[in-house]
PANU-470189 format. One line per 5 residues: for each residue x, y, z of C-alpha. Coordinates in pm, 1 decimal. Example, Ala and Ser with C-alpha at 12.3 -4.5 7.8 and 13.67 -1.06 7.14 Angstrom:
<atoms>
1230.0,-450.0,780.0 | 1367.0,-106.0,714.0
</atoms>
This chain:
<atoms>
2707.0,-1018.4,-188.9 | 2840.7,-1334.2,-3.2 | 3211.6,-1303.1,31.2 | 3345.8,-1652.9,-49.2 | 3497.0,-1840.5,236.9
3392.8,-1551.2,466.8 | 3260.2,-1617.0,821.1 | 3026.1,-1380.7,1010.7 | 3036.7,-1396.2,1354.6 | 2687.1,-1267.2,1475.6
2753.7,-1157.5,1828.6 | 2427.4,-1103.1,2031.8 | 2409.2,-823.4,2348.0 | 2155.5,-707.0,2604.6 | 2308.4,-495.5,2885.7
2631.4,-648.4,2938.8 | 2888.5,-374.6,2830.5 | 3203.1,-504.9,2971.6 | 3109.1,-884.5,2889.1 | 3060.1,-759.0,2541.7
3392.6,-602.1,2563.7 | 3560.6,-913.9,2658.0 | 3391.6,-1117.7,2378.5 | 3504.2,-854.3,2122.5 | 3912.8,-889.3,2253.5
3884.7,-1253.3,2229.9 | 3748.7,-1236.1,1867.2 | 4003.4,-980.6,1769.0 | 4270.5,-1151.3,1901.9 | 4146.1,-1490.3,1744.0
4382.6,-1601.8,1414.5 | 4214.3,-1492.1,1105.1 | 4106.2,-1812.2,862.8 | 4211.4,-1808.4,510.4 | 3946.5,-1591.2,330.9
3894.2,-1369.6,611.2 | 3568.4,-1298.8,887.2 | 3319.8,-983.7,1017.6 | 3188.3,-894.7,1324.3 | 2787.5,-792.2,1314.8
2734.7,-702.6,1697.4 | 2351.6,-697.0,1741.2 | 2269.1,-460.2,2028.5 | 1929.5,-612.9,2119.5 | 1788.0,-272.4,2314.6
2047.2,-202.0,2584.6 | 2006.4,43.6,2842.5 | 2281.6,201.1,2740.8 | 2456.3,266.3,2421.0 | 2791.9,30.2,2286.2
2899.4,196.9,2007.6 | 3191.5,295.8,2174.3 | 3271.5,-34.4,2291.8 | 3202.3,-179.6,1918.5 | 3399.7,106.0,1788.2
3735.8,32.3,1976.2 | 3766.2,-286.5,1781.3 | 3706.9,-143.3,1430.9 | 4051.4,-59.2,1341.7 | 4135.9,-427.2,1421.4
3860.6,-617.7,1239.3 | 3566.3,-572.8,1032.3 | 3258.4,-501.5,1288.7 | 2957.2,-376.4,1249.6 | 2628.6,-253.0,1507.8
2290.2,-309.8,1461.1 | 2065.0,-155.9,1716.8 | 1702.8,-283.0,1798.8 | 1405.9,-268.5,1980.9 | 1451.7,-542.5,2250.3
1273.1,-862.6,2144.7 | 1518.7,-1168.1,2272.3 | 1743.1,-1395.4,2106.5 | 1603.2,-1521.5,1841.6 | 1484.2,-1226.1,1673.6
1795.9,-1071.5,1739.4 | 2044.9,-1354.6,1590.7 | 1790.8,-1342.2,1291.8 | 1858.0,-986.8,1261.3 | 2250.0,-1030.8,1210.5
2224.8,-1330.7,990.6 | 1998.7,-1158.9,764.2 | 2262.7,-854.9,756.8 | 2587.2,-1118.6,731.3 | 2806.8,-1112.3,436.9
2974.2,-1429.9,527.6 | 2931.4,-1766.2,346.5 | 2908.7,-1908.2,708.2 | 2754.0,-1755.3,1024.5 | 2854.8,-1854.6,1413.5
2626.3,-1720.4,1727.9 | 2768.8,-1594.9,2007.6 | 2660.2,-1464.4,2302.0 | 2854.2,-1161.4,2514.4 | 2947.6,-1363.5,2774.6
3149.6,-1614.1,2561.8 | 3534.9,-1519.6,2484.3 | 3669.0,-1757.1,2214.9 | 4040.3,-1848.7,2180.1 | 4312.4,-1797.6,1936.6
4240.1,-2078.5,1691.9 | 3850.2,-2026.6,1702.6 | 3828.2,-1938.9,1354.3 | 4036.5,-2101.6,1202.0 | 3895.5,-2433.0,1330.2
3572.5,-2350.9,1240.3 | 3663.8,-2337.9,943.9 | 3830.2,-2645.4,923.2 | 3531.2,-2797.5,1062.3 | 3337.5,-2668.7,742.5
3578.5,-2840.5,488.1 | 3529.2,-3135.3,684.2 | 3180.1,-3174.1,715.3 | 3046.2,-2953.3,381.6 | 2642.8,-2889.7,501.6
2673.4,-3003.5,874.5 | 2602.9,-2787.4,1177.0 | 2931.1,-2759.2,1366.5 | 2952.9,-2703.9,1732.9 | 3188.2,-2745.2,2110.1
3189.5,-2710.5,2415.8 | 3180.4,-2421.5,2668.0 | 3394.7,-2409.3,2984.0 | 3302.2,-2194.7,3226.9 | 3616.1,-2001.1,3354.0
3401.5,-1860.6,3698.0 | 3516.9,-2152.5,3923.2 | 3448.9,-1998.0,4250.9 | 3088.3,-1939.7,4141.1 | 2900.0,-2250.9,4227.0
2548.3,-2163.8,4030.4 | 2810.7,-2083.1,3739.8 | 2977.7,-2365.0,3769.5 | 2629.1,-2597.2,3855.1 | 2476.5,-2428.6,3552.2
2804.6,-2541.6,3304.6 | 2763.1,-2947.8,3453.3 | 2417.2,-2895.4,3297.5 | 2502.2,-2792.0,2977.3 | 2808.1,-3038.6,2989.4
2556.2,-3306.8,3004.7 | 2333.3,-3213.7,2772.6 | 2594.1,-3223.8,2509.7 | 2728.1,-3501.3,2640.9 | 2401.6,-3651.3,2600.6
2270.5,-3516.1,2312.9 | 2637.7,-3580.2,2085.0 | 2727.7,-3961.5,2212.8 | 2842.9,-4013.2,1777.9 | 3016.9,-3630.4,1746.4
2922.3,-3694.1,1378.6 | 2594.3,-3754.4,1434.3 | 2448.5,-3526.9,1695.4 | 2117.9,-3412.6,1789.7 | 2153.4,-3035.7,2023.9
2455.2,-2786.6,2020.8 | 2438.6,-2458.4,2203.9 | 2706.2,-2266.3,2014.5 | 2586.0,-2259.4,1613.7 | 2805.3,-2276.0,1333.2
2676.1,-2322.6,983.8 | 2648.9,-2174.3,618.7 | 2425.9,-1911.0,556.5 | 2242.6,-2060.7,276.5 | 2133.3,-2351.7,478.6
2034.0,-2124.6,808.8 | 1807.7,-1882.5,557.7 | 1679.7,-2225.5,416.1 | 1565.4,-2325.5,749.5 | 1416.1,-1972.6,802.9
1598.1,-1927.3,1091.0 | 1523.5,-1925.6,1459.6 | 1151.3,-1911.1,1567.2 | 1089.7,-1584.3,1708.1 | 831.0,-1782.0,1940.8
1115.4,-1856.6,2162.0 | 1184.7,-1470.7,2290.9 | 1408.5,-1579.5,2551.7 | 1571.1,-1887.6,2569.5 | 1562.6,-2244.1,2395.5
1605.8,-2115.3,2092.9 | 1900.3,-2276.2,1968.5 | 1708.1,-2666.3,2100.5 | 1398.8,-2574.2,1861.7 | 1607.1,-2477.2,1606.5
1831.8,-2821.2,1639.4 | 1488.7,-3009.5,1675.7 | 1401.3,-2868.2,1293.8 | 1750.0,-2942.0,1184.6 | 1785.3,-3306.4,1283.6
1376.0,-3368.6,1160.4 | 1459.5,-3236.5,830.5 | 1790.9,-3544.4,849.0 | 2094.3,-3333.8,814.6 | 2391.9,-3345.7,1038.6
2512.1,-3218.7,1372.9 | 2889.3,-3216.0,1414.9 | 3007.2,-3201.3,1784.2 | 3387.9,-3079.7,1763.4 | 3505.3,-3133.9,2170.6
3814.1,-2926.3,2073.8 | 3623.0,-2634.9,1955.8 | 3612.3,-2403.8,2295.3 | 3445.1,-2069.7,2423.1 | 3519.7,-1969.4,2735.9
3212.0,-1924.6,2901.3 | 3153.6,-1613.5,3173.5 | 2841.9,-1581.1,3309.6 | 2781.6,-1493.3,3702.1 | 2476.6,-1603.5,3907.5
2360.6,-1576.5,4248.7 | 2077.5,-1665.5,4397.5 | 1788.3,-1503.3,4235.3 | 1913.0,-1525.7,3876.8 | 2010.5,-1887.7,3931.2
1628.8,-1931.4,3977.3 | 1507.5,-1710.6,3691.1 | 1757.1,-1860.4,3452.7 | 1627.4,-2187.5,3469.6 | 1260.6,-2119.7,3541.8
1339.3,-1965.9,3142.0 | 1467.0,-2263.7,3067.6 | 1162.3,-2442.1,3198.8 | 924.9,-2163.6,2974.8 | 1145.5,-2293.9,2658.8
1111.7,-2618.0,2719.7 | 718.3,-2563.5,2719.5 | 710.9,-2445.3,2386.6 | 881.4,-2701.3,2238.9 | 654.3,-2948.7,2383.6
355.7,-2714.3,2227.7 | 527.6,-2711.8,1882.6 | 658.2,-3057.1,1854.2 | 554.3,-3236.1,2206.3 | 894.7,-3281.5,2300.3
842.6,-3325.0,2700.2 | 1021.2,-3447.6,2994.7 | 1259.2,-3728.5,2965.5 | 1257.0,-4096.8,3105.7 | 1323.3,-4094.4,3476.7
1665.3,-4264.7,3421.4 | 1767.0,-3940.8,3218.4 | 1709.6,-3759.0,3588.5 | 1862.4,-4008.2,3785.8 | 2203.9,-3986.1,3552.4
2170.0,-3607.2,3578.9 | 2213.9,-3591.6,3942.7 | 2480.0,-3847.3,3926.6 | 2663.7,-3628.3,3651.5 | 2872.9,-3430.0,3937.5
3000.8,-3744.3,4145.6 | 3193.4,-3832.3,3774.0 | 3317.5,-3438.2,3765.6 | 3393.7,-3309.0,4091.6 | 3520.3,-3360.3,4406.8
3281.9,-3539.6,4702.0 | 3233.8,-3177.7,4854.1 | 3190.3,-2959.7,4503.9 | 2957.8,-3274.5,4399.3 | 2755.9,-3283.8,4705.8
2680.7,-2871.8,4638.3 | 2659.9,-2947.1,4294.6 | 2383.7,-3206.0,4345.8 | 2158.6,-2961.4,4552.6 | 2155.6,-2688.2,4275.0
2074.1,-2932.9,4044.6 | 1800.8,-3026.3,4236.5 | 1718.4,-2639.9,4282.1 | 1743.7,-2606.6,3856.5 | 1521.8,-2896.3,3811.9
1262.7,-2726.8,4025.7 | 1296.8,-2407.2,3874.3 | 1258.1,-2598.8,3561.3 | 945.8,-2757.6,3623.6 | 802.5,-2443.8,3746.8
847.1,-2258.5,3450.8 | 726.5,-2588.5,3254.9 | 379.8,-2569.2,3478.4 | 354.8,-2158.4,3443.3 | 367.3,-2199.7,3073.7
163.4,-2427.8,2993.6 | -132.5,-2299.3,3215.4 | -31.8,-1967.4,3065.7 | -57.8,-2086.3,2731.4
</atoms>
């Protein structure tokens, strides 16, 4: 049965014990909205086992596991919505901490804007990594781009919504194993007319580290993703002029130095991008 007013934070994991340990503190610690929340921590296949981890937490909030066979994301945020009690469910990932009033403005957000999908902003806490950091002015412009009317949206990367309407839109495609996900699932939304509420205020703090190698891989995914949209609904590459104000994006954030490095990994992403882009589509 749906527990009225309820949210059910579906928290997605893959091999990242002590991120997942982090994201569990923050949620524990967040302020509790009127009507209450649960946990459902969806193990998606780990190496090895979190129930421990999951099981500190259980004397300080309702939390569940749900163990699976490894099959990425989507099939693994479908998994906890379908087992949600809440009237609303939010998607997080294990290397996202939220803070304090999380919840509570979620909620808020939801008596604002009855039927929208409600999203913020990350902000990556890893300074001193530069592919982090490089990686976060990506996303930052995406939303940037993609939200210029906050009440009138078109991509968020952190979900919030009612159950009802995510079942309604049978959920994530399980076509997109590993990333893009959440943009195919925004695409669907915004065809089908309904609102996209971009709440700046509305934080996770954002923790992922990358070096070299998984720099590359991370955005040659991203590059796969953005294949199969364009196969499902022919979204492809933007306008040049999108490019150009991508590059620029850093000289408005950073310092000269930080923008200068900044502006080389984004030329490194983009290439990994494209890459992927190619691979899949010959592949496909």
């Amino acid at each position: 049965m749906i527990q009225s007013c309820l949210i059910s934070v579906i928290l997605t994991t893959f091999g990242r014990p002590e991120q997942l340990r982090q994201a569990l503190e923050g949620v524990a610690a967040a302020e509790a909205p009127e009507g209450g929340f649960e946990v459902v921590v969806v193990d998606d296949g780990s190496p090895e086992p979190v129930d421990a981890i999951v099981g500190r937490h259980a004397e300080r909030m309702p939390v569940r596991l749900i163990r699976r066979e490894n099959g990425g994301c989507a099939k693994a945020r479908n998994t906890g919505a379908a087992e949600a009690r809440g009237r609303y469910v939010v998607f997080l990932d294990d290397d996202c901490t939220p803070p304090r009033d999380w919840l509570k403005r979620l909620k808020e957000g939801f008596s604002r804007h009855p039927g929208a999908m409600i999203g913020g902003r990350q902000e990556n806490i890893l300074e001193g990594n530069r592919f982090s950091a490089t990686t976060q002015l990506l996303i930052d412009f995406l939303l940037e781009t993609a939200n210029r009317d906050p009440l009138a949206g078109t991509y968020l990367n952190n979900i919030a919504l009612s159950r009802a309407a995510f079942e309604s839109m049978g959920g994530f495609d399980p076509e997109f194993s590993k990333t893009a996900e959440d943009r195919e699932f925004c695409d669907r939304w915004v065809a089908e007319g309904r609102q996209i509420v971009y709440d700046q205020g509305l934080i996770v703090y954002h923790a992922h580290h990358l070096g070299w190698r998984s720099y590359w891989r991370q955005h040659y995914r991203y590059g796969k993703g953005a294949a199969c949209r364009w196969r499902k609904n022919m979204t492809g590459p933007k306008r040049p002029g999108y490019y150009l104000q991508l590059l620029a994006y850093p000289f408005r954030r950073c310092p000269l130095p930080e923008a200068v490095v900044s502006l080389c990994l984004l030329v490194l992403a983009q290439t990994a991008t494209l890459w992927g882009f190619v691979r899949e589509v010959r592949q496909g």
